[in-house]
C-alpha positions as CSV (number, residue, x, y, z in Angstrom):
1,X,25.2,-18.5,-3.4
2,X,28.8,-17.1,-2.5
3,X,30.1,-18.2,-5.7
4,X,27.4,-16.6,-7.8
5,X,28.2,-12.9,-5.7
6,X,31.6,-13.0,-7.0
7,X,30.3,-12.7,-10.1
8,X,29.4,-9.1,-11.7
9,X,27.9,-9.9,-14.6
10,X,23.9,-10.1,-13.3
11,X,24.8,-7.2,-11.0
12,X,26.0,-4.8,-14.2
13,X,22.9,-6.0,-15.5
14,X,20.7,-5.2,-13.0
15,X,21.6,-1.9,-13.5
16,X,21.6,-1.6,-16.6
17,X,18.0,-3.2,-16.8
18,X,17.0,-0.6,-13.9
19,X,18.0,2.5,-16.4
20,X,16.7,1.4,-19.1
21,X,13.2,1.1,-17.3
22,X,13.4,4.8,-15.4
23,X,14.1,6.1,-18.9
24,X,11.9,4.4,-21.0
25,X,9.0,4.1,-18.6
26,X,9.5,8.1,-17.7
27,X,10.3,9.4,-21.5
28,X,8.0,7.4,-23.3
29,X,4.7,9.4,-24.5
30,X,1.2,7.8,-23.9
31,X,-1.3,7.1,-26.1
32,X,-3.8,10.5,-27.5
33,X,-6.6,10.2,-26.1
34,X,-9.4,12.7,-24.7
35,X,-9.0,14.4,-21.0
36,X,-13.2,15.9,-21.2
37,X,-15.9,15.4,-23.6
38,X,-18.7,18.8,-22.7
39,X,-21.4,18.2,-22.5
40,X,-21.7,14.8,-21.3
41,X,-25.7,14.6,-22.2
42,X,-27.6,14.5,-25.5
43,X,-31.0,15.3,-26.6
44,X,-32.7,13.2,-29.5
45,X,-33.9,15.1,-32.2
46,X,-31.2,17.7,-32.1
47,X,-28.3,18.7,-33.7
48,X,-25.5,19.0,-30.9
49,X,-21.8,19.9,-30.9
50,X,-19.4,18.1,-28.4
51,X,-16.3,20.2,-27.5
52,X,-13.2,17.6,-27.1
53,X,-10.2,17.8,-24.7
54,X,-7.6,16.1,-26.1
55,X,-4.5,14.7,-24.1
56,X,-1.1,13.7,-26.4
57,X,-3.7,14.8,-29.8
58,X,-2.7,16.6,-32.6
59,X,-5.6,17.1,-34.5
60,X,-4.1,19.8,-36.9
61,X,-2.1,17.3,-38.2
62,X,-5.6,15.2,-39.2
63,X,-5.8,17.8,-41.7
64,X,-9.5,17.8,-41.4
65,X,-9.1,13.9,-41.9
66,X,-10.5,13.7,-38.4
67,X,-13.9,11.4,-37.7
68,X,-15.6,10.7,-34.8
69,X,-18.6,7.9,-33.8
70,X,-21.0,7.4,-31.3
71,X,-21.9,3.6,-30.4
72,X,-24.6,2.4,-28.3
73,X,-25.4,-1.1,-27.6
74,X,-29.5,-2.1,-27.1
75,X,-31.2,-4.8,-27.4
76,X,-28.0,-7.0,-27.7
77,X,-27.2,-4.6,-31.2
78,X,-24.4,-2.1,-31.4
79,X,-25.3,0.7,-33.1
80,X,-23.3,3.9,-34.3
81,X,-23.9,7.1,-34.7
82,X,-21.0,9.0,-37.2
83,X,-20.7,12.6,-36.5
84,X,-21.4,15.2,-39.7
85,X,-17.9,16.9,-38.7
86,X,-15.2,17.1,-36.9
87,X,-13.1,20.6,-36.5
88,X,-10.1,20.8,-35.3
89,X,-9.8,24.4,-32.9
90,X,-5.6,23.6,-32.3
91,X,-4.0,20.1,-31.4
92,X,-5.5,19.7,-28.1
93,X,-8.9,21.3,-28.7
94,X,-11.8,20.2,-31.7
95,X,-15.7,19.9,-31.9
96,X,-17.5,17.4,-32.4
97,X,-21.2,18.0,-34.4
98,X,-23.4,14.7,-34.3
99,X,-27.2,14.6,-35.9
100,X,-28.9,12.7,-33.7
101,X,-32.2,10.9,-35.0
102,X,-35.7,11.5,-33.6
103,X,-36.0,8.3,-31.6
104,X,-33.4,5.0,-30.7
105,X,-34.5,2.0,-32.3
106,X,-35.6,0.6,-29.0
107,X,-38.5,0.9,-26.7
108,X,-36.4,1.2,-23.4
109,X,-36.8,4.7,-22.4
110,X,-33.8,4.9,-19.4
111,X,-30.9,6.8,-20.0
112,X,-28.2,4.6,-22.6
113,X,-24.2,5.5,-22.2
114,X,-22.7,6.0,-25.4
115,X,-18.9,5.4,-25.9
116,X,-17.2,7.6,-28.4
117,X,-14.6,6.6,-31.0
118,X,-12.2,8.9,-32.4
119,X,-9.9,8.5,-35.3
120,X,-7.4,9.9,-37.6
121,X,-4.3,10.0,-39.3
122,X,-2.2,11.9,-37.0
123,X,-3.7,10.3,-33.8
124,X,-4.8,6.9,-34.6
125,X,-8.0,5.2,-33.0
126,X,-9.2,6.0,-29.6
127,X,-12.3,5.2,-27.2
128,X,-13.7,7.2,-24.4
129,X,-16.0,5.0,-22.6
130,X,-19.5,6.1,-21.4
131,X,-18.8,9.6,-23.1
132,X,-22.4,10.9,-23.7
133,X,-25.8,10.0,-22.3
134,X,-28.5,9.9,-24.3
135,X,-32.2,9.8,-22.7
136,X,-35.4,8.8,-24.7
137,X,-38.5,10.2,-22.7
138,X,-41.0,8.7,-25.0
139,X,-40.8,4.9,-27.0
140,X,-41.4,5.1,-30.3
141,X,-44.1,3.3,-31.7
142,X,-41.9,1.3,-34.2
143,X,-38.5,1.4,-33.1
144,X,-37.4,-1.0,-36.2
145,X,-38.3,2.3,-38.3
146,X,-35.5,3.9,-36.9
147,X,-32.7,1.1,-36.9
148,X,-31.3,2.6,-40.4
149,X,-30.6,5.9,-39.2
150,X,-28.9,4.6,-36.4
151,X,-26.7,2.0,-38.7
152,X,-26.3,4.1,-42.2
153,X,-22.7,5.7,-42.3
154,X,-22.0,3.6,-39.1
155,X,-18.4,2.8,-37.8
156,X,-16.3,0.1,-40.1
157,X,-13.3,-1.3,-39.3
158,X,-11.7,-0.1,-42.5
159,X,-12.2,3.0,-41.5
160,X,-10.4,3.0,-37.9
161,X,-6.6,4.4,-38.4
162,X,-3.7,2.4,-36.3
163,X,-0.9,4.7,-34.5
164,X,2.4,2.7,-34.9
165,X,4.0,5.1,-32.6
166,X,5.6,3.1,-29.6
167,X,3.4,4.4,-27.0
168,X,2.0,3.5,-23.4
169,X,-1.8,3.2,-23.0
170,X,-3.8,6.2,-22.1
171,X,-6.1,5.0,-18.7
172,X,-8.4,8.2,-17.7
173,X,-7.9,7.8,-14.1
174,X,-4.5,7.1,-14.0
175,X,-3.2,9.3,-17.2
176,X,0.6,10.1,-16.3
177,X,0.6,8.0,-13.0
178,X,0.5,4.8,-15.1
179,X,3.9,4.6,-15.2
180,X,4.2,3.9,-11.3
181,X,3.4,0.4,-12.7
182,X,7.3,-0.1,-13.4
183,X,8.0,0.8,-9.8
184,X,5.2,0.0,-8.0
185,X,4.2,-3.2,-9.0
186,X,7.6,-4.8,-9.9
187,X,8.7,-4.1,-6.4
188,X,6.2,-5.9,-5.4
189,X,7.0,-8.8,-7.5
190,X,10.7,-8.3,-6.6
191,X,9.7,-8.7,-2.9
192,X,7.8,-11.9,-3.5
193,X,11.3,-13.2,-4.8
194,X,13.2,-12.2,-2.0
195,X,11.0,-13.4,0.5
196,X,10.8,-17.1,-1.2
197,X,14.8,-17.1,-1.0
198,X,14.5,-16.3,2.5
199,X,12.1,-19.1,3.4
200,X,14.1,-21.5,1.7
201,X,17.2,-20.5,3.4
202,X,15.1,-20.8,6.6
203,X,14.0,-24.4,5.6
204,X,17.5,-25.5,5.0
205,X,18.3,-23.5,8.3
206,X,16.2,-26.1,9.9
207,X,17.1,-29.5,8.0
208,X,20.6,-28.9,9.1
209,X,19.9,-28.2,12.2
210,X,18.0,-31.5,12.3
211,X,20.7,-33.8,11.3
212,X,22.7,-32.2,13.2
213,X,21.0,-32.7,16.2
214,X,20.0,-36.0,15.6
215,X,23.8,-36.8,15.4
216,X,23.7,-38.0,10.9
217,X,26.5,-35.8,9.7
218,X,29.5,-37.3,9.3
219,X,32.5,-36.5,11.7
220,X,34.8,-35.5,8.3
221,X,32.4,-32.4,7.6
222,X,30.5,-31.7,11.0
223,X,32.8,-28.3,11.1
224,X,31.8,-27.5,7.4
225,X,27.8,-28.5,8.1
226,X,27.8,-25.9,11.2
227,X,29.5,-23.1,8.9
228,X,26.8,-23.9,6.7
229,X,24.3,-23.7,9.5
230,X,25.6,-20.2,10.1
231,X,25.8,-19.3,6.4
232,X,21.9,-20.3,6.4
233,X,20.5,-18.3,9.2
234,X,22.8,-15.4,7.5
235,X,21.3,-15.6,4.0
236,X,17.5,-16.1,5.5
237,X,18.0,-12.5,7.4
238,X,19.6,-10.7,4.7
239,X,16.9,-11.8,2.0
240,X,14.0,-10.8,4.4
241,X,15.7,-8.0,5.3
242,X,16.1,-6.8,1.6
243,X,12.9,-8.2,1.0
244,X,11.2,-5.7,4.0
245,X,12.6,-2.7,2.2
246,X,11.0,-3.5,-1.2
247,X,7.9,-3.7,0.4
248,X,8.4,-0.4,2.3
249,X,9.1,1.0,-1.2
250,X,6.2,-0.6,-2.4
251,X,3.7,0.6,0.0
252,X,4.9,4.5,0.3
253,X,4.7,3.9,-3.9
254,X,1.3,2.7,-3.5
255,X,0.3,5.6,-1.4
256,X,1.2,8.3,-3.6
257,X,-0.5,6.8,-6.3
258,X,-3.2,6.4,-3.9
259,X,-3.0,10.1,-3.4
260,X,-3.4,11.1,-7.3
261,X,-6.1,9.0,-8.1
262,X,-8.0,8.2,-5.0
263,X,-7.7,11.4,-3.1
264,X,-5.8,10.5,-0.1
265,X,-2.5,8.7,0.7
266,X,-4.2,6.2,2.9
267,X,-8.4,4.8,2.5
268,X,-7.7,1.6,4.6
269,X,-8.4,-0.7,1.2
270,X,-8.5,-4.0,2.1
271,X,-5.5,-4.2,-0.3
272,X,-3.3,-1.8,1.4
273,X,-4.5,-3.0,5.4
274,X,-3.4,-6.4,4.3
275,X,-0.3,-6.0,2.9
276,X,0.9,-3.2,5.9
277,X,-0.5,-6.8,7.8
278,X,2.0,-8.8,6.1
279,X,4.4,-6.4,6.3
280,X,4.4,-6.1,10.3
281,X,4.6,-9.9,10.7
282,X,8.0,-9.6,9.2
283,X,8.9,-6.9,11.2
284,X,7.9,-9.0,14.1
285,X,10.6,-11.6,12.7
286,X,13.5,-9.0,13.7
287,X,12.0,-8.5,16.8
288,X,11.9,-11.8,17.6
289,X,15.3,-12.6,16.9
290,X,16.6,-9.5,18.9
291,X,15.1,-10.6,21.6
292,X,17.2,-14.1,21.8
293,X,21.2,-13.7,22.6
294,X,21.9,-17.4,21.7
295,X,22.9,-17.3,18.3
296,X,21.5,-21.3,17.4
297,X,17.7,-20.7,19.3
298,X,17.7,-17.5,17.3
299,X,18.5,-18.6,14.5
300,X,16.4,-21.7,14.8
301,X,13.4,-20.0,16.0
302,X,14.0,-17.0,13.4
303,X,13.7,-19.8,10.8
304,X,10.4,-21.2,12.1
305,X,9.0,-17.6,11.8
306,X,10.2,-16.7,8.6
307,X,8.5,-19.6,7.3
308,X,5.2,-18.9,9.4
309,X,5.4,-15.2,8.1
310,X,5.6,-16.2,4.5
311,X,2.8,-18.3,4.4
312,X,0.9,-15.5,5.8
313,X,1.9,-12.9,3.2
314,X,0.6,-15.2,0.1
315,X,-2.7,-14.9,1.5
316,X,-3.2,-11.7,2.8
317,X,-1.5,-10.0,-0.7
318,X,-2.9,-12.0,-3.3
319,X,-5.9,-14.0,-2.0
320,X,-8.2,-11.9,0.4
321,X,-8.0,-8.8,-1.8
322,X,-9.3,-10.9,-4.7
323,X,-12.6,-11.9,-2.4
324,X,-13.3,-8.5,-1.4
325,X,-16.0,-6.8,-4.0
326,X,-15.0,-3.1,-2.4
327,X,-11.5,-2.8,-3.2
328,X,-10.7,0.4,-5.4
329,X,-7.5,-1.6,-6.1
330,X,-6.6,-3.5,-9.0
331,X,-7.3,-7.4,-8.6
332,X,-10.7,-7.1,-6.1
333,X,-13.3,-9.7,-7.3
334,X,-10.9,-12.4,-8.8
335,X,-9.4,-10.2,-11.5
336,X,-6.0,-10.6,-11.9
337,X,-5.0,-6.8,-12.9
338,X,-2.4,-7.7,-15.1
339,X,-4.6,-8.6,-18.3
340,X,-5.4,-6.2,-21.2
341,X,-7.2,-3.3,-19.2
342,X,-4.2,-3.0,-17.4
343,X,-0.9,-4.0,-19.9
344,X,-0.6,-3.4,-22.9
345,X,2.4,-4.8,-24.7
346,X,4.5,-1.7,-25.1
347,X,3.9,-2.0,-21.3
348,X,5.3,-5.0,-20.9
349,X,8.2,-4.5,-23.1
350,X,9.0,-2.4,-19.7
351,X,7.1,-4.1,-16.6
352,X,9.0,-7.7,-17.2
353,X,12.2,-6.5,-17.6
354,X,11.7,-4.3,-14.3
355,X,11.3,-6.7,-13.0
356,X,14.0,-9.0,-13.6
357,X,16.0,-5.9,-12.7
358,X,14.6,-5.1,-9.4
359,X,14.9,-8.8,-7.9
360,X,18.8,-8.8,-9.1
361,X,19.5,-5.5,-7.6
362,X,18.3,-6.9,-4.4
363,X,19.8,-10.1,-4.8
364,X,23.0,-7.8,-4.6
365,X,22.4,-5.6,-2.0
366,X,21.3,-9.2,-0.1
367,X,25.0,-10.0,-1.0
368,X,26.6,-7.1,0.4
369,X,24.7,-7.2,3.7
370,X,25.6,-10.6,4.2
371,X,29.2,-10.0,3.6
372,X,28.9,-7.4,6.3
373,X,27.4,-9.3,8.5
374,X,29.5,-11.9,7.9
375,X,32.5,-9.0,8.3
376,X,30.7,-7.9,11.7
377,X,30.5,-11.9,12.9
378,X,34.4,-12.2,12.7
379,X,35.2,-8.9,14.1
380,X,32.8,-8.9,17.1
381,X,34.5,-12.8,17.7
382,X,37.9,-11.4,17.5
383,X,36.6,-8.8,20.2
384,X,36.0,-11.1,22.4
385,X,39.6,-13.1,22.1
């Protein structure tokens, strides 16, 4: 590991990975999409106007090319409804005029959710999902009658326009704080790095420590094996160490994002009480080694935490949020929160590189508190000549 910190190359890429994902996750533009759709209800029967709220639109620059649809799914059939115009009021602003039949070509009579499809030129193709409600008070008699009006003019694929523009995904919750993904998340990931080099410094803490106790190493290198001992209690601290503060990072992240799209900094969700869990047991591993002068019980003992706390934080981040069905975070009920809903692949063009960028930069800063504590070591034993 020494020989690979004298090396700059990873380091001066680490930062250069780290810039390029603060100015391409800040700069980059999201998706259009729509901020409000008013009203949110529909009667059948009616003509009925929808005012739209765009986000990132320009709907000027449709040129009138603008179209909108309606879909509904009953009975195990989509159906769509196109709207009889589209007006665009400035780039943010247009209005929506649908013509909705008499009756839906079902008997149900609850309320239905309707998702609405936008699409033009300018903007591309976007969904806002359960837009408009639509209630039927009273089942038609034939609802097969009215299947055509639902389906004529409907919503084809050939019809749907594609923005090439390199873009992030528009989520209606999270709108701008999607981008905490690139910091949020990949400290996270960084963390889980760090932490696995700690424990398996700490493990090799511990097989030396064996052999050397049970008397195996040879004579020739018994020196070199205990400067190696030391070396591996060293590198154990300074990973976790490093490791702690990413996971600081990432749970004050996590809490303003908690803040802007839950309401408060702090809702005690089972995924934020278990990682500040996780995140005190390692605290406890400082505590623990402060609290033995003898350099080879507290480093041995350190070692046996470390590995105790680490198979603690696996599942307390990653497997008792995914049981809990009341989580507001991403990942309750076995989803993994890194598929399509949450990634889309200019994302990723960002989130992997992150990173790889974040778990360098703290392989580095792991360097340079080891060298000082190796630096501290030498002066603190020249001391005490």
């Amino acid at each position: 590991m020494e020989r690979l910190m004298r090396q700059h190359w990873w380091k001066l890429l680490s930062v250069a990975v780290l810039v390029y994902a603060l100015v391409a996750g800040l700069l980059v533009p999201l998706k259009p999409n729509l901020v409000r759709v008013s009203p949110t209800a529909a009667e059948l029967g009616q003509n009925q106007s929808f005012e739209l709220l765009g986000y990132n639109t320009q709907f000027l620059e449709d040129g009138g090319a603008t179209r909108a649809w309606l879909n509904v799914s009953l009975d195990d059939t989509l159906y769509s409804l196109a709207a009889a115009s589209v007006t665009a009021v400035d780039d943010r602003r247009a209005t929506a005029t649908f013509r909705f039949p008499d009756y839906l070509p079902s008997s149900e009579t609850s309320g239905h959710a309707m998702s609405l499809i936008v699409s033009g030129p300018a903007n591309g193709t976007f969904v806002v999902p359960n837009a408009v409600t639509v209630r039927q008070r009273v089942a038609p008699a034939a609802p097969a009658r009215y299947r055509e009006a639902w389906l004529h003019d409907g919503l084809r694929g050939d019809e749907l326009t594609k923005n090439t523009a390199f873009t992030f995904p528009y989520r209606g919750l999270l709108s701008e704080t999607i981008r905490n993904t690139y910091f949020h998340v990949s400290l996270w990931f960084a963390m889980m790095f760090l932490f696995i080099a700690a424990v398996v410094y700490a493990v090799k803490h511990l097989r030396i420590k064996a052999r050397n106790d049970a008397g195996t190493l040879p004579a020739t290198v018994s020196l070199s094996e205990l400067s190696r001992l030391e070396r591996t209690d060293h590198w154990s601290v300074v990973f976790t160490g490093v490791g702690m503060l990413f996971g600081v990072l990432g749970l004050l992240t996590g809490a303003v994002w908690a803040k802007y799209t839950w309401g408060s900094w702090w809702n005690w969700d089972i995924k934020q009480f278990t990682t500040l869990i996780a995140l005190l047991i390692y605290a406890g591993y400082f505590v623990l080694r402060a609290a033995f002068p003898d350099p080879e019980q507290r480093g041995r003992l350190g070692a046996v935490y470390n590995i105790f706390a680490f198979a603690c934080l696996i599942p307390l981040i990653y497997i008792l949020p995914r049981m809990s069905s009341t989580s507001l975070h991403p990942g309750a009920e076995g989803n993994p929160a890194m598929g399509g809903e949450d990634l889309d692949n200019t994302m990723r063009m960002v989130f992997y590189p992150t990173i790889i960028g974040w778990t360098l930069f703290g392989g580095w800063m792991a360097g340079v508190a080891y060298r000082a504590r190796i630096v501290g070591e030498r002066l603190l034993r020249r001391s005490e000549v």
